[in-house]
TIVO-2410 file (N, C-alpha, C; in nm, 3 decimals):
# residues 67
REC num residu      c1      c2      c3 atome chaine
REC   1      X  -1.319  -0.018   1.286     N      A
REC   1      X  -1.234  -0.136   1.286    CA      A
REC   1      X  -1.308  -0.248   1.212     C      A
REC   2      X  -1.213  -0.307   1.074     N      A
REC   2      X  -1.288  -0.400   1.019    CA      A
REC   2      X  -1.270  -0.530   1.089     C      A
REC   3      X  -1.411  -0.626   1.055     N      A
REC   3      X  -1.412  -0.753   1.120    CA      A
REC   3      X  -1.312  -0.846   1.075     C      A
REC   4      X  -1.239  -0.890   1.090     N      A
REC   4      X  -1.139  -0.972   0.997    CA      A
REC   4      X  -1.185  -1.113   0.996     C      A
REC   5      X  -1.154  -1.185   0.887     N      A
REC   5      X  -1.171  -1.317   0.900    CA      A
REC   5      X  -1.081  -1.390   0.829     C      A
REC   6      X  -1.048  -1.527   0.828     N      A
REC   6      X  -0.969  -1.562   0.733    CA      A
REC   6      X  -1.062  -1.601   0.643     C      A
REC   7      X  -1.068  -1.628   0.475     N      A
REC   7      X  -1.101  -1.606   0.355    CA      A
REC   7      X  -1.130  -1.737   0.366     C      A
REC   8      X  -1.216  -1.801   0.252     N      A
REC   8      X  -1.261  -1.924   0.236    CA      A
REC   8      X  -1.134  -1.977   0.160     C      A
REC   9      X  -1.122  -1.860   0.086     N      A
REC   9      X  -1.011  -1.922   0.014    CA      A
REC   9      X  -0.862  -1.968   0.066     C      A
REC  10      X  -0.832  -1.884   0.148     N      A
REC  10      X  -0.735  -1.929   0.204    CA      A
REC  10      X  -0.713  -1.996   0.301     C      A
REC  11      X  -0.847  -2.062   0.353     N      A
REC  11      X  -0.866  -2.219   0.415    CA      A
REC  11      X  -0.869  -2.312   0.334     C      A
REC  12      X  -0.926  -2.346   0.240     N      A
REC  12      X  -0.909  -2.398   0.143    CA      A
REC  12      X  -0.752  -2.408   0.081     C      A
REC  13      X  -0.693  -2.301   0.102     N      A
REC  13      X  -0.539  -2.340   0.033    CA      A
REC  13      X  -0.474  -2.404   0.150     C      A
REC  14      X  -0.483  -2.376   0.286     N      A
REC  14      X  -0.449  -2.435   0.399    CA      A
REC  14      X  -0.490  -2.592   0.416     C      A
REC  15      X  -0.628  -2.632   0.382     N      A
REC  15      X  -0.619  -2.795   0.390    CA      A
REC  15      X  -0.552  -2.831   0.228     C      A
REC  16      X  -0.524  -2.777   0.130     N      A
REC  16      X  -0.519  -2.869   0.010    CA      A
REC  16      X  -0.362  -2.896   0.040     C      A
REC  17      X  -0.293  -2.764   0.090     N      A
REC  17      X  -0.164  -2.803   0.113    CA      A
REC  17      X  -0.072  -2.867   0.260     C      A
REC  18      X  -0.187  -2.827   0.313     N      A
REC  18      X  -0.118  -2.944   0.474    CA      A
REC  18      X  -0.216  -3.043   0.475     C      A
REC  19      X  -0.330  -3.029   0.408     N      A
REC  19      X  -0.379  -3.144   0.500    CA      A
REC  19      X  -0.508  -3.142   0.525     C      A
REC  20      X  -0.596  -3.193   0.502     N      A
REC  20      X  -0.743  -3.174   0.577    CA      A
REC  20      X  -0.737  -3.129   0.731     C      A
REC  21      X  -0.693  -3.217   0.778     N      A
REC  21      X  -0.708  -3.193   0.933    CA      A
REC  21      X  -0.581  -3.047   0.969     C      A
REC  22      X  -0.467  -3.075   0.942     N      A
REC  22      X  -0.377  -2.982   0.970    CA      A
REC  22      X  -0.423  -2.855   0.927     C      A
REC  23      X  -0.459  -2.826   0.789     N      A
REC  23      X  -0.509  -2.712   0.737    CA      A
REC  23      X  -0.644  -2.658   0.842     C      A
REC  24      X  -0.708  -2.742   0.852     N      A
REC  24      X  -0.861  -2.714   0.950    CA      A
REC  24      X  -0.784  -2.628   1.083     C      A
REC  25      X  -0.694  -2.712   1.143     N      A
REC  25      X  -0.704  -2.680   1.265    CA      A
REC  25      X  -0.598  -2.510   1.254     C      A
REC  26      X  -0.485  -2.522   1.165     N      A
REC  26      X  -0.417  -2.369   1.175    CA      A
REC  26      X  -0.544  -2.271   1.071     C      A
REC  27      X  -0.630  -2.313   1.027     N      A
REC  27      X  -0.725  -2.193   1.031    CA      A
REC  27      X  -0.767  -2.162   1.094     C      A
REC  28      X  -0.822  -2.279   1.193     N      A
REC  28      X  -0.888  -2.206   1.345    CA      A
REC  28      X  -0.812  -2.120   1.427     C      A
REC  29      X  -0.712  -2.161   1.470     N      A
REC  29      X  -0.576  -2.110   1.518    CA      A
REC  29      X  -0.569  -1.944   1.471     C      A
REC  30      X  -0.572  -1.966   1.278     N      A
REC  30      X  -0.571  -1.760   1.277    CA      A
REC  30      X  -0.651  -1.690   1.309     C      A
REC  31      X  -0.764  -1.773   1.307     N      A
REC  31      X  -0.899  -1.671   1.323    CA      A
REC  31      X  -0.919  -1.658   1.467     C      A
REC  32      X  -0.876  -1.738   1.523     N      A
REC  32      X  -0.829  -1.706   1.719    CA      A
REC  32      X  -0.746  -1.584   1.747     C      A
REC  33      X  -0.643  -1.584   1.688     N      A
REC  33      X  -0.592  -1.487   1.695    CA      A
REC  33      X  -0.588  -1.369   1.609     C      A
REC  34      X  -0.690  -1.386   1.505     N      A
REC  34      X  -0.762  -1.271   1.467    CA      A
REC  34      X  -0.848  -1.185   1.580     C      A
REC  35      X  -0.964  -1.312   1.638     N      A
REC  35      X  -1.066  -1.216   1.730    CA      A
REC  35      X  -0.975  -1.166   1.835     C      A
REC  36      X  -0.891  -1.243   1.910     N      A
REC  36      X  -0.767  -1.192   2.034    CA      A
REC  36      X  -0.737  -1.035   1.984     C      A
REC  37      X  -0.678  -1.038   1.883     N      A
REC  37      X  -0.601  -0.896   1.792    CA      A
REC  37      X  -0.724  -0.808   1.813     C      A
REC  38      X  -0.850  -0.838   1.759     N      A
REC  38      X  -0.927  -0.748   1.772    CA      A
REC  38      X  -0.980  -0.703   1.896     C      A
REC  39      X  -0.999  -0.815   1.982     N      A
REC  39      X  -1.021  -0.774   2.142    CA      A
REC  39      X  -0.927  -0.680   2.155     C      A
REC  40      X  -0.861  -0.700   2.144     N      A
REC  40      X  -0.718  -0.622   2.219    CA      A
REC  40      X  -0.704  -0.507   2.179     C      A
REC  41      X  -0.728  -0.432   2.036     N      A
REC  41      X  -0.739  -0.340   1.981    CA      A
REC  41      X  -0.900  -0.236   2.071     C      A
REC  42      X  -0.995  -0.308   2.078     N      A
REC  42      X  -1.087  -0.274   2.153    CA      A
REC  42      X  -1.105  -0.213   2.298     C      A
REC  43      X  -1.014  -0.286   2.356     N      A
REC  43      X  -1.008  -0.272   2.486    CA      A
REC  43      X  -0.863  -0.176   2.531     C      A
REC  44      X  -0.758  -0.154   2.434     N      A
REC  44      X  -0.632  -0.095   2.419    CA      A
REC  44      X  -0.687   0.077   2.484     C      A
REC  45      X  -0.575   0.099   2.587     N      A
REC  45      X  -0.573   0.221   2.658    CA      A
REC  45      X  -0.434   0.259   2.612     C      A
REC  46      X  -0.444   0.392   2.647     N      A
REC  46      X  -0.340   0.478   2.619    CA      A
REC  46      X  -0.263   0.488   2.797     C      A
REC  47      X  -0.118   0.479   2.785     N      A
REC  47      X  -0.076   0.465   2.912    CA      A
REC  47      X  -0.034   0.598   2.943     C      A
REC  48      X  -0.053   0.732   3.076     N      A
REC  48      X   0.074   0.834   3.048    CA      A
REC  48      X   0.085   0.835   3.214     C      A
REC  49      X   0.241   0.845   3.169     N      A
REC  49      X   0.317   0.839   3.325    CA      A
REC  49      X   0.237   1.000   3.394     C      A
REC  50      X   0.239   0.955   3.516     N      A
REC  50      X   0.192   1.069   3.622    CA      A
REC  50      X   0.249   1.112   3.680     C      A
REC  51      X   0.413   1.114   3.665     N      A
REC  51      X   0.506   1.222   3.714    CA      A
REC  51      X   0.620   1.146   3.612     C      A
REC  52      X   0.686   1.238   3.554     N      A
REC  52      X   0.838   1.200   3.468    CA      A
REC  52      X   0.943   1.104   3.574     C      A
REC  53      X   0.937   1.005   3.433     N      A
REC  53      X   1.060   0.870   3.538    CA      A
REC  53      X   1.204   0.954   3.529     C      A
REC  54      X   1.239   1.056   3.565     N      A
REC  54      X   1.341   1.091   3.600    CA      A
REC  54      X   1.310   1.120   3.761     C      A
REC  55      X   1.185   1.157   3.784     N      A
REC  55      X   1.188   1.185   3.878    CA      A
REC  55      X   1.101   1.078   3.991     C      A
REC  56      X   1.096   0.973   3.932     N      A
REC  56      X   1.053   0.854   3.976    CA      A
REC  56      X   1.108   0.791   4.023     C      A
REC  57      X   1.226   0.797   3.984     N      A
REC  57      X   1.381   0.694   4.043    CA      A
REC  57      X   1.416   0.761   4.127     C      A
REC  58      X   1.471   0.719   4.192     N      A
REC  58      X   1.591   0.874   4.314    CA      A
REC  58      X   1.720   0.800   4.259     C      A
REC  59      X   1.791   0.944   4.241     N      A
REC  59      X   1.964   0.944   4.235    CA      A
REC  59      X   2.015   0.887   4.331     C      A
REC  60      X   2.111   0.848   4.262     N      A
REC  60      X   2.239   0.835   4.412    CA      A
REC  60      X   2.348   0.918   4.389     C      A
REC  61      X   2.392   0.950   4.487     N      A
REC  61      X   2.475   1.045   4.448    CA      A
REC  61      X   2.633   0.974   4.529     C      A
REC  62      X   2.729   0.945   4.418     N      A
REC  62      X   2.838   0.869   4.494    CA      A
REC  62      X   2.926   0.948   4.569     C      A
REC  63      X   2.941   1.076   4.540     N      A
REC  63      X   2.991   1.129   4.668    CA      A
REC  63      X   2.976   1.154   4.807     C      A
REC  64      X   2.802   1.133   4.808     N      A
REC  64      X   2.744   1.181   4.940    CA      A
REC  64      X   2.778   1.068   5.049     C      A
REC  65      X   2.809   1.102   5.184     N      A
REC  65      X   2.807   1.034   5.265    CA      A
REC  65      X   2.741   0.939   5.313     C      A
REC  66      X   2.789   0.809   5.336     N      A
REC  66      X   2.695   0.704   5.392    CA      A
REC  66      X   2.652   0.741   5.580     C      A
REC  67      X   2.571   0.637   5.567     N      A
REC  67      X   2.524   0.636   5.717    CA      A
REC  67      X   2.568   0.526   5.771     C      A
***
């Protein structure tokens, strides 16, 4: 898994066109949710059901008699 980062360059295109400050702060912002993405990729489990959800639910059966 590569390290991702956002590019100099494309911080740089981020303050020239919003803004010093605006550009600064949504770069920080991607690269937050760059490392998040990568945590998450890291720590990501595989889920498998331990008995089939058909048989997880119970039927009802509308003919059967109530109590």
């Amino acid at each position: 898994m590569a390290n991702r980062e956002v590019s100099f360059g494309s911080r740089k295109a981020l303050r020239v066109h919003l803004g010093e400050a605006a550009g600064t702060e949504l770069g920080e912002i991607i690269q937050q949710l760059l490392d998040r993405v990568e945590q998450l990729e890291k720590t990501k489990v595989d889920v498998t059901p331990i008995i089939p959800i058909d048989l997880a639910t119970p039927s009802v059966d509308p003919n059967s008699p109530t109590t």
